[in-house]
C-alpha positions in Angstrom: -10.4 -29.9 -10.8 -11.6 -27.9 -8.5 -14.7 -25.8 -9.6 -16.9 -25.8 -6.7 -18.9 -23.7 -4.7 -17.5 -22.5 -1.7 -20.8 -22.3 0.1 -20.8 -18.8 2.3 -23.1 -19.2 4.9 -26.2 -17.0 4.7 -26.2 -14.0 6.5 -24.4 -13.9 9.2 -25.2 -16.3 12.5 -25.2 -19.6 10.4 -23.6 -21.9 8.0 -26.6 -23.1 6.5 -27.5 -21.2 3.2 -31.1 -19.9 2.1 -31.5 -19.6 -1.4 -33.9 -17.0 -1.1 -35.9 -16.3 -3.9 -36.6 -12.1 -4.5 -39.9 -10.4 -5.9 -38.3 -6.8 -5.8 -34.7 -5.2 -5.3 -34.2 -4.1 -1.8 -32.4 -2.0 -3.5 -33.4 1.1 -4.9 -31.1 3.8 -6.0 -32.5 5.7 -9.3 -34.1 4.4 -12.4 -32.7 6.5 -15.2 -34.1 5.2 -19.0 -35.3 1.9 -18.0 -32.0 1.0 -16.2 -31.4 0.7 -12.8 -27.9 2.7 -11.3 -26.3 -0.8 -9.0 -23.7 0.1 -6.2 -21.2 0.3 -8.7 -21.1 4.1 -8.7 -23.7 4.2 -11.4 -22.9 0.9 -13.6 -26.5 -0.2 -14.3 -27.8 -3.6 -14.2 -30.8 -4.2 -16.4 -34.0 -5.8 -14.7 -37.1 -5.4 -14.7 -39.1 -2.1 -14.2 -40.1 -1.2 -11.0 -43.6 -2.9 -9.8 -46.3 -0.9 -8.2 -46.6 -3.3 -5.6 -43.8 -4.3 -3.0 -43.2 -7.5 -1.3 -40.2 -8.1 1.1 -37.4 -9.5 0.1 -34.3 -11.1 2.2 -31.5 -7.9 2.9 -28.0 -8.0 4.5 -28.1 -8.3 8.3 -24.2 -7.0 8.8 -25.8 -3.3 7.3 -28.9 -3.2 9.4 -27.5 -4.4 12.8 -28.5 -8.1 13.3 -26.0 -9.6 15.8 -25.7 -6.4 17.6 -26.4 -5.8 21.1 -29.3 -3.5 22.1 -29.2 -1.4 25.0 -31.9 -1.6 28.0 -34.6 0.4 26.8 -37.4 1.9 28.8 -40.9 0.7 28.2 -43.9 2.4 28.9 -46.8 0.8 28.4 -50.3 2.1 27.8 -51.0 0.0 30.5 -49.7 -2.0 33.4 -46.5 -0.6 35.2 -43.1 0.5 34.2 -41.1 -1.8 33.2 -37.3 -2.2 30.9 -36.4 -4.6 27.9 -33.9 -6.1 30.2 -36.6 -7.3 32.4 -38.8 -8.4 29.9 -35.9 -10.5 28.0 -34.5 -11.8 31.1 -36.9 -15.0 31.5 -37.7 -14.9 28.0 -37.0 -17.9 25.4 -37.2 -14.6 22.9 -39.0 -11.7 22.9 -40.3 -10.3 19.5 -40.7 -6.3 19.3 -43.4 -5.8 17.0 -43.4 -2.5 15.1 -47.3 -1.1 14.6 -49.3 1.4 13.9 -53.2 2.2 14.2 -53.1 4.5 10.6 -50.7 2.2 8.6 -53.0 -0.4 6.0 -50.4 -2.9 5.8 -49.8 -3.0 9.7 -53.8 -3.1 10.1 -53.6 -6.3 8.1 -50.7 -8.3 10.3 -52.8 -7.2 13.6 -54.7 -11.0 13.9 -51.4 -13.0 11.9 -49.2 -11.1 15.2 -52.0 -11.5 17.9 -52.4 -15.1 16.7 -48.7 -15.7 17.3 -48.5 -13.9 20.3 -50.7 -16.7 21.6 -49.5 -19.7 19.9 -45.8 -19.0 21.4 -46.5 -17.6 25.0 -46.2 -21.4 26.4 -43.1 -21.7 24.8 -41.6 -18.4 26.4 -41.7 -16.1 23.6 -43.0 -12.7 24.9 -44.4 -10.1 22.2 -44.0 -6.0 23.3 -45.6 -3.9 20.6 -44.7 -0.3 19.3 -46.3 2.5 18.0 -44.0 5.0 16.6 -46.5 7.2 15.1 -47.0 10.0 17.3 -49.9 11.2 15.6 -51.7 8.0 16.3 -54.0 9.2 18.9 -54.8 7.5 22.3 -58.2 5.8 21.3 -57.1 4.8 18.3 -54.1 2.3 20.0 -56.8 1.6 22.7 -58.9 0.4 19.9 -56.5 -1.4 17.6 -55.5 -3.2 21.1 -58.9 -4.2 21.6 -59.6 -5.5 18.1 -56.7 -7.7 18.2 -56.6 -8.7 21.8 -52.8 -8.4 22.3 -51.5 -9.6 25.4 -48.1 -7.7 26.4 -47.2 -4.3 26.8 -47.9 -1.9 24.3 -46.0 1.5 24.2 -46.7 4.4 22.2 -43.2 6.2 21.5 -44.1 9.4 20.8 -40.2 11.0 21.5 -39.1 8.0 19.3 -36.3 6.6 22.1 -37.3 2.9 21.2 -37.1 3.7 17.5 -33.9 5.4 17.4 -32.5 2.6 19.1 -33.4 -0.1 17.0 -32.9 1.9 13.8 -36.8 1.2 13.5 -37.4 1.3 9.2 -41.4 0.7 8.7 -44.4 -0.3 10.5 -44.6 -3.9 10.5 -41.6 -4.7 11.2 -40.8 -7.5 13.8 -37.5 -7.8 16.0 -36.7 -10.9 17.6 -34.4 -11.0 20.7 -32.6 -13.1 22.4 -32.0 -13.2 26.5 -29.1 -11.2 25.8 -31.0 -8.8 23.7 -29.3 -9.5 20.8 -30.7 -9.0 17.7 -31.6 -12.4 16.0 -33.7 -11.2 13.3 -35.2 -8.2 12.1 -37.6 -8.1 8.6 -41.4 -8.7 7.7 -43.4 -11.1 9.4 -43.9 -12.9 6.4 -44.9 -11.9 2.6 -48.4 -12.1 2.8 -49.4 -8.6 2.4 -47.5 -5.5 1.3 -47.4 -2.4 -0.3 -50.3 -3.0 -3.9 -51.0 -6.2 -2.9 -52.6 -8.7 -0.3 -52.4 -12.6 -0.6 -54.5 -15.4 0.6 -51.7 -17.0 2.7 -48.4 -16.4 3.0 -45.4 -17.9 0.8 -42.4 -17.0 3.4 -43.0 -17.2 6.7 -39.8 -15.2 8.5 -40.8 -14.2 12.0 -42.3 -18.2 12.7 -38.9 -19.4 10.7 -36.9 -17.1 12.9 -38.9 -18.2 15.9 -38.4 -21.7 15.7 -34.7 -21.7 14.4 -34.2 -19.6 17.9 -36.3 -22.1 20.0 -34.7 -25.2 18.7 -30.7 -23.7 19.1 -30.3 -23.0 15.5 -29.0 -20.5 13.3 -32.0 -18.4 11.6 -31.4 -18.8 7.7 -33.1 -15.8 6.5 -32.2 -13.2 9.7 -33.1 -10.1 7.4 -35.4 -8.8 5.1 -37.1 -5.6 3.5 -40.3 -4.2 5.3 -43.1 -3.3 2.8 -44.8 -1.1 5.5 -45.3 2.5 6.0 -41.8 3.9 6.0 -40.4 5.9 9.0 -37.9 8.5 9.2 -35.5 7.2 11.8 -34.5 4.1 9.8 -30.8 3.4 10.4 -29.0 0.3 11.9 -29.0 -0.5 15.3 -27.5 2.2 17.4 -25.1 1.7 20.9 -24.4 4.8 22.7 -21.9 3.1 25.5 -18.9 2.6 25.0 -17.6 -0.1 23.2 -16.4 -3.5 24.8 -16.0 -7.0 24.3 -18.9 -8.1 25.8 -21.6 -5.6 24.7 -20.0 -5.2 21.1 -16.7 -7.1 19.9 -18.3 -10.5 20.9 -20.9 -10.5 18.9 -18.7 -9.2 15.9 -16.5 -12.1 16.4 -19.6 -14.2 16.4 -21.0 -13.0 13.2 -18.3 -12.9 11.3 -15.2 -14.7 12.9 -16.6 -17.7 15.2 -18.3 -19.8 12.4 -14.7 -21.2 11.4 -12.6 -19.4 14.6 -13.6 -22.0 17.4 -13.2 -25.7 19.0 -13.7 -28.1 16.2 -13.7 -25.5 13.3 -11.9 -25.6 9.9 -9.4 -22.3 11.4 -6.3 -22.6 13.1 -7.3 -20.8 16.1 -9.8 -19.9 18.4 -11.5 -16.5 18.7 -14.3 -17.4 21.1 -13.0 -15.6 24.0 -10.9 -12.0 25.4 -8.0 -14.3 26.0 -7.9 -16.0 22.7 -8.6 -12.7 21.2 -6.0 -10.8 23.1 -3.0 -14.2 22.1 -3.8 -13.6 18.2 -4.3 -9.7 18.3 -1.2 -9.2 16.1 -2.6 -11.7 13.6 -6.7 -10.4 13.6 -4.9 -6.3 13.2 -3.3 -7.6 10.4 -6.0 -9.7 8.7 -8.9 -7.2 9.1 -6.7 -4.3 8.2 -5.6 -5.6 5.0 -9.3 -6.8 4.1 -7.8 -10.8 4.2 -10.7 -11.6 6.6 -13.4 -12.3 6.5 -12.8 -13.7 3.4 -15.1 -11.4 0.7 -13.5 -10.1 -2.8 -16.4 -8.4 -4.5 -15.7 -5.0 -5.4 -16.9 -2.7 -2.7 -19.9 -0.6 -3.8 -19.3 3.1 -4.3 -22.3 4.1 -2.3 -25.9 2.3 -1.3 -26.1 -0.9 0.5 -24.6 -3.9 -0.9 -26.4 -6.0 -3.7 -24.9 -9.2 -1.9 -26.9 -11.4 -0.1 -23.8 -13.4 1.7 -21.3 -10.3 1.9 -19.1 -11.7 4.4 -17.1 -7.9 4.7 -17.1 -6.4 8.0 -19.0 -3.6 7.8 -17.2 -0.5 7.8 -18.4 0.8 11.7 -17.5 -3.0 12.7 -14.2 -2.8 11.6 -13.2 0.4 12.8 -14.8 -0.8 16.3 -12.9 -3.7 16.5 -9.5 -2.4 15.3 -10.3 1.2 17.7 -11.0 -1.4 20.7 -7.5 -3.6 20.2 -5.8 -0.2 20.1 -7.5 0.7 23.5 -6.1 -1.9 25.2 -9.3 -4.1 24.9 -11.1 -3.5 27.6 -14.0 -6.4 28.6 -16.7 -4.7 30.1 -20.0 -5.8 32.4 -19.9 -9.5 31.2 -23.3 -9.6 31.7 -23.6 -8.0 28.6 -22.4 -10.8 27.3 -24.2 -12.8 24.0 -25.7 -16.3 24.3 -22.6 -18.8 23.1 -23.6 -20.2 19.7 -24.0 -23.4 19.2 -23.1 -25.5 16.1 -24.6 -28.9 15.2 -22.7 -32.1 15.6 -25.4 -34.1 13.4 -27.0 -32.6 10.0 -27.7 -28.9 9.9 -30.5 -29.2 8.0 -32.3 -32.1 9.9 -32.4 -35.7 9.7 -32.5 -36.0 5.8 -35.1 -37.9 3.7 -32.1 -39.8 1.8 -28.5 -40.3 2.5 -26.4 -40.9 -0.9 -22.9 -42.1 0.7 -19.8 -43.4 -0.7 -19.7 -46.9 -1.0 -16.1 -47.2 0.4 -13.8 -45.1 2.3 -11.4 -43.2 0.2 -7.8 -43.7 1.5 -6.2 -40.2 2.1 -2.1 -40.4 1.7 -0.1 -38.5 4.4 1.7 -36.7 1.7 1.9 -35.3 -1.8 -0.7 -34.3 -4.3 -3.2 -36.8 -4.8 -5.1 -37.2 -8.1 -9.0 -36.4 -8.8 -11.4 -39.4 -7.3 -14.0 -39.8 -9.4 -16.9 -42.1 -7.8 -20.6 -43.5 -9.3 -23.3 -44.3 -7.1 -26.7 -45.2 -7.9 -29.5 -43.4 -6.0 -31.9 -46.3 -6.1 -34.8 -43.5 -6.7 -37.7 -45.2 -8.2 -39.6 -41.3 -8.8 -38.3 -37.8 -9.8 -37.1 -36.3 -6.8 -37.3 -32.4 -6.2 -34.2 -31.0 -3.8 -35.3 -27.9 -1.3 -31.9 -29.0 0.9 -28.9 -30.5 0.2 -25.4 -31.1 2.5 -22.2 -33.0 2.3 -20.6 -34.6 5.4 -17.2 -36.0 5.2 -15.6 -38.2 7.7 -12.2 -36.7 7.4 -12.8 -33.2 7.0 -9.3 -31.7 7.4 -8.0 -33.6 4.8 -10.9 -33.0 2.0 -10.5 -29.5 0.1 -14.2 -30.2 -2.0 -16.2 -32.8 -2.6 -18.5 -31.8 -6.4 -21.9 -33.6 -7.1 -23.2 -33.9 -10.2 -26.5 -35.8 -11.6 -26.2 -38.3 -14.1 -29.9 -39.2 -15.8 -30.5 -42.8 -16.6 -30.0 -43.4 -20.5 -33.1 -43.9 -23.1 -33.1 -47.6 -21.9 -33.5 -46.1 -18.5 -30.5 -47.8 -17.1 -28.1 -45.7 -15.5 -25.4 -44.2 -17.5 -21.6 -44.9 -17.0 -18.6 -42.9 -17.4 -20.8 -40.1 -19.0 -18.6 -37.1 -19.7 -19.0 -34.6 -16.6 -17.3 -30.7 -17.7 -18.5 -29.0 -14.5 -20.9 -27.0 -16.5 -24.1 -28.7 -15.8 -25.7 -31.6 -14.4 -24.2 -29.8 -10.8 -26.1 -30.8 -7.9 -24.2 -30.1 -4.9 -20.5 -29.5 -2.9 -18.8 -29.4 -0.1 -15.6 -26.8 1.0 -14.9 -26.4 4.2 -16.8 -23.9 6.3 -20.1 -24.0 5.0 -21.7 -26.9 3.3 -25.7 -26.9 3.7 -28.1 -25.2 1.4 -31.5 -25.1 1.5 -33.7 -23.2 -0.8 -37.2 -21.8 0.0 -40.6 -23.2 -1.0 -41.4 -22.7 -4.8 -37.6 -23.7 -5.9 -35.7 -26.5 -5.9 -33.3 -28.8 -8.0 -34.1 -31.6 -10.1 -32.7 -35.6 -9.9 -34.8 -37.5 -12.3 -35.5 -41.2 -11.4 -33.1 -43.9 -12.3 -30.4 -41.2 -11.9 -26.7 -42.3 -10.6 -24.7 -39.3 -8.9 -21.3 -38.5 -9.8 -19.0 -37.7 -6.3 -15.7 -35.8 -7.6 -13.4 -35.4 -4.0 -10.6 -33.7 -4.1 -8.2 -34.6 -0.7 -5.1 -32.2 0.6 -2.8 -34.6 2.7 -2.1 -33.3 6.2 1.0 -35.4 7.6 -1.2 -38.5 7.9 -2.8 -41.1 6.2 -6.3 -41.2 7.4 -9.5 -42.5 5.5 -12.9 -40.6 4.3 -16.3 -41.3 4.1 -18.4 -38.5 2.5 -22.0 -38.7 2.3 -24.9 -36.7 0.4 -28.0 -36.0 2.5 -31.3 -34.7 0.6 -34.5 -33.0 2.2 -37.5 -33.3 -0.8 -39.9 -30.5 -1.2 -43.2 -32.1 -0.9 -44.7 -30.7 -4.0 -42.8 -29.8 -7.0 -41.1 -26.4 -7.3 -42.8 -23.0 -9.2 -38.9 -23.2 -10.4 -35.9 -25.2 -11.5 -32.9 -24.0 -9.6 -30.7 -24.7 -12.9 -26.4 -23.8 -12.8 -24.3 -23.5 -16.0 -21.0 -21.8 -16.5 -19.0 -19.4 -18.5 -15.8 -21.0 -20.1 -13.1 -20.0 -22.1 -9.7 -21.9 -23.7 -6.6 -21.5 -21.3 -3.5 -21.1 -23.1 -1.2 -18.5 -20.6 2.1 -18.0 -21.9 5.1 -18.9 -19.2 6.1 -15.7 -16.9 2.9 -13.6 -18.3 2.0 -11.3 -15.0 -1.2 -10.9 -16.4 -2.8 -12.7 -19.1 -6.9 -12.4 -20.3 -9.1 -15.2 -21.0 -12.6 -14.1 -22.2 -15.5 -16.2 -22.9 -19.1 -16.0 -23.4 -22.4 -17.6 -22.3 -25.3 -17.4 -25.3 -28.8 -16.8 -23.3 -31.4 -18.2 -25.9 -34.0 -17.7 -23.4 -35.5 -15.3 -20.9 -34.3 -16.0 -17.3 -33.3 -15.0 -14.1 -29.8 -14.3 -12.7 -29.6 -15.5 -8.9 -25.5 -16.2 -7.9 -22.5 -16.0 -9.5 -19.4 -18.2 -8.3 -16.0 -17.3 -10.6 -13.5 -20.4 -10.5 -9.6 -20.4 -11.7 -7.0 -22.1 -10.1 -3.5 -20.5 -8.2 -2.6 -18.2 -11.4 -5.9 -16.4 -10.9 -5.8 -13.1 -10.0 -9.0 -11.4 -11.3 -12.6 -12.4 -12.9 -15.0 -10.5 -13.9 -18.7 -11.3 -15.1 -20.4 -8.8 -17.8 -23.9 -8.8 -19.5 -23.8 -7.9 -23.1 -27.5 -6.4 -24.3 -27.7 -5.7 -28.8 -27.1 -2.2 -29.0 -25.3 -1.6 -25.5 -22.2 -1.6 -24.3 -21.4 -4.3 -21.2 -22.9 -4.2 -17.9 -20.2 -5.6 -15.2 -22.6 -7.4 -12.8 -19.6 -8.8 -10.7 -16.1 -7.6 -10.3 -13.6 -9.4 -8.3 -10.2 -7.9 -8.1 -8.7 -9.9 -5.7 -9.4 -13.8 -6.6 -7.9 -16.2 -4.3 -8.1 -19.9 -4.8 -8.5 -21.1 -1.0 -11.6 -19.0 -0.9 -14.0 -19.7 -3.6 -17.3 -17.6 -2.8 -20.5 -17.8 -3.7 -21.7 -14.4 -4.6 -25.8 -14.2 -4.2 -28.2 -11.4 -5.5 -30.1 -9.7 -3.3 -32.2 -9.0 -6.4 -32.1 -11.5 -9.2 -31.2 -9.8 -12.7 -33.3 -10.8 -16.0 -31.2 -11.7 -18.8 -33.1 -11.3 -21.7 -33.3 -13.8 -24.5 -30.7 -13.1 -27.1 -28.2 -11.2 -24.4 -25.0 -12.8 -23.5 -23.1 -13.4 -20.4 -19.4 -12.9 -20.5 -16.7 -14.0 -18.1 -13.2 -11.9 -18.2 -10.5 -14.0 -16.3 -7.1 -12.3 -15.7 -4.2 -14.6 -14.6 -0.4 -14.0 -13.1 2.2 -16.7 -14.3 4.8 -14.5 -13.3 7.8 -15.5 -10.7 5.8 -12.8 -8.9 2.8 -14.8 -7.7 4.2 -16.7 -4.7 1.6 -20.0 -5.7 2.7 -20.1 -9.1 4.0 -23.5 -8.9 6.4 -23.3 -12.1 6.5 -19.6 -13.9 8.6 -20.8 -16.8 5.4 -23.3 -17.8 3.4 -22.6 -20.5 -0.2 -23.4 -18.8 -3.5 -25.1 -20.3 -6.9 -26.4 -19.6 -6.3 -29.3 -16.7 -8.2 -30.5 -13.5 -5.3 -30.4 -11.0 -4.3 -27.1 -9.2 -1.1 -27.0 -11.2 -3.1 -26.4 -14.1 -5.5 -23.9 -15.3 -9.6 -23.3 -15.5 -11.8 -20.2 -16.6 -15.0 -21.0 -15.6 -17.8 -18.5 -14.2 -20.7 -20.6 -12.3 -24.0 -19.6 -13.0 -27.2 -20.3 -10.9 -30.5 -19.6 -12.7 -34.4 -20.3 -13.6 -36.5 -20.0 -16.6 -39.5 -18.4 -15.3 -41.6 -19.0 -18.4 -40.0 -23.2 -18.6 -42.1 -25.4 -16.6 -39.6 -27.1 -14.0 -38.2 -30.5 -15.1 -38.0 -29.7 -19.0 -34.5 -30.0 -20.0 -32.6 -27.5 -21.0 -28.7 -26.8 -22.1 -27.4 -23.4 -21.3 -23.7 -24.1 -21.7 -21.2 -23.4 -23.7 -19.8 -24.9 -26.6 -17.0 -27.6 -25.9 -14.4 -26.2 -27.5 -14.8 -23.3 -24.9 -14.2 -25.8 -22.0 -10.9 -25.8 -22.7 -10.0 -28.5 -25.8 -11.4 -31.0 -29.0 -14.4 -32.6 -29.2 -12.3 -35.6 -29.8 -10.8 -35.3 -26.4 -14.0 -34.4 -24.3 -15.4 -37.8 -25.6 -12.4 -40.1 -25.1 -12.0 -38.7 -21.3 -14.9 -40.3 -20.3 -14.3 -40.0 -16.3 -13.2 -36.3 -17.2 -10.1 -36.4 -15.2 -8.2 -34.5 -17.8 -6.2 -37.3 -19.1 -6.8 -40.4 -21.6 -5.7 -44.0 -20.4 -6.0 -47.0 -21.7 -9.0 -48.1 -20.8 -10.8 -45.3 -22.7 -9.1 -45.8 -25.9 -11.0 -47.7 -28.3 -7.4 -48.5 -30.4 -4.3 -49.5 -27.9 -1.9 -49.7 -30.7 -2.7 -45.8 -31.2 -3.2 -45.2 -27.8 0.7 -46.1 -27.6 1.7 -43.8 -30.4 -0.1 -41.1 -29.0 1.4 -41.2 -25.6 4.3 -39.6 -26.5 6.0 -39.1 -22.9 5.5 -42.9 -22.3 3.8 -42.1 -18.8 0.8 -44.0 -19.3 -2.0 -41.3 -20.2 -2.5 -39.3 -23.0 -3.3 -35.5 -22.6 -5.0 -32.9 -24.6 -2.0 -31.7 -25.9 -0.5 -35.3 -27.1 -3.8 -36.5 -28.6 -3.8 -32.7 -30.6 -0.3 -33.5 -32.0 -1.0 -37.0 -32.8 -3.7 -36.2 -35.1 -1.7 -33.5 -36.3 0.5 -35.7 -37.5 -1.4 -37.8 -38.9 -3.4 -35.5 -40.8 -2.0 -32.0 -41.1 -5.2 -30.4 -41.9 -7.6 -32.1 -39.5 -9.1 -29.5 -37.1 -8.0 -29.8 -33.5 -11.8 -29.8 -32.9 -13.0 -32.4 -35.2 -15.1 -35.7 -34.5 -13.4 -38.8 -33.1 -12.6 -41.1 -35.5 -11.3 -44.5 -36.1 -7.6 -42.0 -36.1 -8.6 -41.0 -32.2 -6.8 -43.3 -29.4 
């Protein structure tokens, strides 16, 4: 099996994941009877009504110019001389640009949080420069508003709106952070204290000191965008470069956002694209991969018009790509490499910090040099003596070339509050983490977090892909605890539906459907099939309405299984119903159909089939920690009741050891190869009683 969650990193500078919580869509396109019209040329997504208060929310960086270089800029300050942004950022650590205005309410109320952090970072060489865009904020007023909050570096009032324009300035309140490259690093609210309706005592989400300290400490910044609940400006628009285009002021840094993570020394591609040379030796390939939307990987339909309702989209941008591909056909020139961005840098220990507990294999798994190896299905005891809430989470193999995913699940200790063994795991519930290569650390913001009760014993599933030679892994599990528990349950669940594809069908539809008894909140999708997937698609059914798509994915490939996050979380109302529409190719035409004369079914190993649509959630109105099964029905995940119980190590098969009867074990293993499968054990009781359902209880008559 391999349902996992191939983890895109968030944003775009980073491969650790934020699971950033939303309060209101930063999108907003037209509410027309109660529904709102999504990026799907007008296909409307039902949530909840639009708020009179706003409250930022975390936004695609790609679409509003983080990563991008920003050209030396002028500043004029109200006092003091002359001086540029390239002398200001030269000697700087970072330099935050620090959008504000004396008439705006909401910028009036970040003054002191600003000015306080203006003097809490100046000895670690973080310089602030503030901007007034409104020109009919009058000179006394500034000179007053400086005074009041005893600001320290230069403040410029741009009244021809140069410095605006060329950061694609959106709202008072907004904060820049820059790097000594002048790179954008992050752009957003300071923090979600106040906004538009609403003030708070203290602050939930604290981007700009996040940002700060993810700069100041060498790592990626998780959350490097978000909506600005200010006092909206006219020149909003992404950052804007009027030279012309080069490696150094503009191809690096799309290379870096969007190419480097995996395209460098040490990473999971087979090349490097960290420099003009390496560039320039894989042209041919990067033309063809970026033309043909291969890479970056990213198969969500594109929207029709607005921004994109994707968190993680991982597509270049449509001005990056025609910048990149226009530069290779110019001969790729290199420019004034001092233009050049900061080289990233990627940790060689955990990227989420030392963890609070390391769950680790017991003993190496050895990795065969060759052929397909079987599921590896592994218990091991956490030794957790308390509930445990989970705010971070990462997997670190040992080998990692040779391991395609490594699944977590959580298995709760029994009512005698011993751990359980050989509990049934069907991959839609209990999930607690996974690995794929690329991106494998998630962390989640305060006020949500996943749940391992005490007692509980984790259940590793690895999946390995020989590579020529034998090696050995390792993996481990590290965990960072929120200190309090969560507001919510991060919960997962999954859409299934039978596989039965008929041999040669080019394409072939599986449906099934997800019952939601309960109100709750819609946060990621992740669709999983195996190499005879072409398509999935994820639909909300409302009584009375036809379906909603809420994710189309035309192109589904295997080797890249995505993650696809909300900006905005949908409600699902109780009594509506999430459906999955899987489309498969068993035809000689798919090129990894491994046999197209085979009739395909339900099965764990790539040669076999799955339909399931991942699911992550909360229940806003279910305290965290109360159980609940949102799942569907068994005979939906893909065969009898009677084999889902036998297959205790749910590895797709029955052996020996799991049948309570060897004499029938025998009969029913009608190949003779030692294991009995799903199709075996439904002919055996077939035969034994014609009229028994397929789905009916295990009996003594069961294996």
């Amino acid at each position: 099996m391999s349902h996992l969650w191939h983890l895109s990193r968030f944003e775009v500078r980073g491969s650790v994941i934020s699971m950033m919580g939303s309060v209101r869509s930063a999108i907003r396109v037209a509410w027309v009877g109660g529904w709102l019209l999504s990026a799907w040329g007008g296909a409307p997504w039902m949530v909840a009504a639009p708020a009179l208060q706003e409250a930022p929310v975390p936004a695609l960086g790609l679409e509003w110019g983080v990563g991008r270089w920003v050209p030396d800029l002028e500043i004029r300050p109200e006092s003091g001389s002359r001086s540029s942004l390239s002398k200001l950022t030269r000697d700087a650590r970072a330099v935050v640009i620090a959008v504000t205005s004396s008439s705006c309410p909401v910028s009036g109320r970040y003054g002191p949080t600003l000015a306080a952090l203006e003097k809490e970072y100046a000895s670690r060489g973080v310089r602030f420069v503030w901007i007034n865009p409104v020109p009919t904020d009058s000179k006394a007023s500034v000179r007053q508003w400086i005074r009041d909050q005893g600001v320290q570096g230069p403040y410029v009032r741009d009244e021809r709106g140069d410095i605006a324009k060329a950061l694609g300035i959106r709202s008072t309140a907004e904060v820049f952070v820059l790097d000594a490259a002048r790179t954008v690093l992050f752009r957003g609210a300071v923090d979600d204290q106040y906004g538009l309706g609403y003030s708070k005592a203290a602050a939930n989400q604290r981007y700009l000191v996040s940002a700060l300290e993810s700069v100041l400490s060498g790592r990626a910044v998780e959350t490097a965008c978000t909506s600005v609940p200010g006092c909206a400006l006219e020149s909003a628009a992404p950052v804007a470069v009027s030279e012309p285009v080069t490696y150094h002021n503009r191809i690096s840094r799309i290379l870096q956002q969007s190419c480097v993570p995996c395209h460098r020394e040490g990473g999971i591609a087979p090349f490097a694209l960290t420099s003009p040379a390496e560039v320039a030796a894989h042209a041919g390939m990067v033309r063809k991969q970026v033309t043909q939307g291969v890479m970056p990987p990213w198969f969500a339909a594109s929207p029709t018009h607005g921004p994109s309702p994707w968190l993680n989209d991982r597509s270049l941008p449509a001005a990056d790509k025609a910048d990149l591909l226009a530069w290779m056909e110019r001969g790729r020139p290199e420019g004034k490499s001092s233009y050049a961005p900061k080289p990233q840098t990627y940790p060689s220990e955990w990227q989420l910090g030392e963890p609070d507990a390391i769950v680790r294999l017991p003993e190496p798994v050895d990795v065969a040099a060759s052929g397909v190896m079987s599921y590896i299905n592994i218990e091991v005891p956490t030794g957790f003596d308390s509930d445990r809430w989970v705010q971070g989470w990462e997997i670190r193999p040992t080998a990692r070339d040779v391991v395609h995913h490594v699944l977590v699940y959580v298995l709760p200790p029994g009512n005698d509050g011993k751990p359980q063994k050989n509990r049934r795991i069907d991959g839609t519930s209990s999930y607690l983490a996974a690995y794929a290569p690329g991106y494998q650390a998630v962390s989640y913001p305060e006020g949500w977090a996943k749940f391992i009760p005490a007692g509980s014993t984790l259940h590793f599933q690895l999946h390995y892909t020989p590579k020529g030679k034998a090696t050995r892994d390792q993996s481990a599990l590290g965990l960072k605890f929120a200190k309090t528990p969560p507001k919510h349950e991060v919960r997962v669940s999954a859409i299934a539906g039978a596989v039965d594809i008929p041999p040669g069908d080019p394409d072939f539809m599986v449906e099934g459907k997800l019952p939601v008894p309960q109100s709750a909140r819609l946060m990621s999708f992740m669709p999983h099939m195996h190499v005879r997937g072409k398509a999935y698609r994820y639909e909300l059914e409302l009584p009375g309405s036809a379906p909603k798509t809420l994710l189309d994915v035309p192109r589904y490939d295997f080797n890249w299984q995505l993650l696809y996050r909300l900006s905005e979380h949908i409600d699902l109302p109780a009594g509506s119903v999430l459906k999955g529409i899987a489309r498969y190719d068993n035809s000689a035409g798919n090129p990894a159909n491994p046999d197209p004369t085979r009739r395909v079914q339900w099965g764990e190993q790539t040669d076999e089939e799955m339909m399931l649509g991942y699911i992550e959630y909360y229940l806003p109105e279910v305290a965290p920690g109360t159980p609940v099964d949102l799942r569907p029905p068994a005979g939906r995940r893909g065969g009898s009741k009677a084999f889902d119980s036998l297959d205790r190590n749910h590895d797709g098969r029955i052996t020996l050891d799991e049948s309570p009867s060897p004499d029938q074990f025998k009969a029913a293993d009608a190949d003779g190869n030692g294991e009995v499968s799903r199709e075996e054990l439904k002919a055996f009781l077939q035969k034994l009683n014609p009229r028994r359902a397929a789905g009916s209880k295990p009996s003594s008559e069961a294996p």
